[in-house]
N, C-alpha and C positions, 0 to 999 in steps of 0.2 A: 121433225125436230123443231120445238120452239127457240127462235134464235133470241140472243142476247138482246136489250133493248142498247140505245146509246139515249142519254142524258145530253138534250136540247141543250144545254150551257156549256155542255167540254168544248172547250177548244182544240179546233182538229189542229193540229202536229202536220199530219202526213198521212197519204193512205198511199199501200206499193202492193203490185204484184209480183208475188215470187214465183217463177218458173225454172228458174236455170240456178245453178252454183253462184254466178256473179250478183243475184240479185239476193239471195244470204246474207254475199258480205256488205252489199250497200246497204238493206235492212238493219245487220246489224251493227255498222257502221254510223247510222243515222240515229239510230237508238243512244247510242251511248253519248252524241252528239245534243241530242236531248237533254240527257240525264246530265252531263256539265251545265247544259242552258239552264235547267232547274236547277242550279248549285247542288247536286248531290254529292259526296264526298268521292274520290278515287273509290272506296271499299263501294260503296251502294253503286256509282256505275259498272263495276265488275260484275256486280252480283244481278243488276236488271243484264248487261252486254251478255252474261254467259245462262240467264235463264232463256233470253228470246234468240238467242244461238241455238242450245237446243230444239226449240219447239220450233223454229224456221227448220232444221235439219228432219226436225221426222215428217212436219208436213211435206217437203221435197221429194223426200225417201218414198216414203206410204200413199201422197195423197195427190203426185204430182204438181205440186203445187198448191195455192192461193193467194189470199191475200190475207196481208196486215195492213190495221189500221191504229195509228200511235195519236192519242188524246194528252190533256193535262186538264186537270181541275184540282179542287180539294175534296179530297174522301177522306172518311172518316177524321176530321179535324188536321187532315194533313194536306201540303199539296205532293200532287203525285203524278205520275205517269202510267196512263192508263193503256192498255195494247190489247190489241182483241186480234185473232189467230181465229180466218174462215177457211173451209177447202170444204170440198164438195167428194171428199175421195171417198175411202169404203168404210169409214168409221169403227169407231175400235169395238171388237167383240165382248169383250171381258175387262170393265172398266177397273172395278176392283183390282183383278189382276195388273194391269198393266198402268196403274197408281201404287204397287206393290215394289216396295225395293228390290232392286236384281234380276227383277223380268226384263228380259229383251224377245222383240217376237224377231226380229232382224239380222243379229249377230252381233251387235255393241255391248256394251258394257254395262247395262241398265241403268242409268241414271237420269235417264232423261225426261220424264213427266214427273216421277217423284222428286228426283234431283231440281227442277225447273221450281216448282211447288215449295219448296224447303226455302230458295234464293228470294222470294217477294213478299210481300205482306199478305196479298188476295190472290186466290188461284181460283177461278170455277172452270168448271168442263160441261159439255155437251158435246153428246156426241150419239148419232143412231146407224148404224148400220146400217151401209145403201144409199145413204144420204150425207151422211161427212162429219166434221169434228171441228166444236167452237171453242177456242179457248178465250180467256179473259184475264190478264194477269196487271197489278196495279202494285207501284216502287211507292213507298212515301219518299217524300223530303226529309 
């Protein structure tokens, strides 16, 4: 799997390992903490705070963890916050499917890479099999 590049000029935010329950909420905790620091509105940090909620929750779940890394620069004529989502777990089988509204492979409620994907401006995925799952997701201002 070809991993994401990062852009020499973002300014790194923060980088955290997720292992445990607690480090979820400080992740996502910090994120949202972010997203006021960028003046984003109440409505836009809900919507970055409950996309990287979910996608901290399945990496957890599925991939025992890894790590995020929280950026800011300007994308696409905006400024943004950039979050990249690494684990080394078993990677998804069936991307399509499970970018598909209503799939759950777990027992939730499927919302949660489609649902994640709807909430931000940029979503890209990588992921192979054996090898792990990279997300990439970026909030304008």
């Amino acid at each position: 799997m070809q991993s994401f590049t990062f852009n020499s000029d973002w300014i790194l935010l923060g980088s955290f390992q997720v292992q445990t329950e607690n480090d979820i909420v400080k992740v996502r905790q910090m994120v949202r903490q972010y997203a006021k620091d960028c003046r984003m509105g109440i409505v836009e940090q809900t919507r970055i705070t409950t996309a990287v909620s979910e996608l901290l929750r399945n990496m957890y779940q599925y991939a025992n963890g890894g790590e995020v890394t929280v950026n800011t620069d300007e994308a696409n004529n905006h400024q943004a916050l950039i979050i990249t989502f690494v684990d080394r777990g078993p990677g998804i089988d069936n991307l399509d499917l499970a970018m598909s509204d209503g799939y759950t492979s777990g027992g939730g409620m499927g919302y949660g890479l489609p649902g994640a994907k709807r909430l931000v401006d940029s979503f890209e995925i990588r992921t192979e099999v054996n090898f792990g799952t990279e997300i990439r997701l970026m909030k304008w201002k």
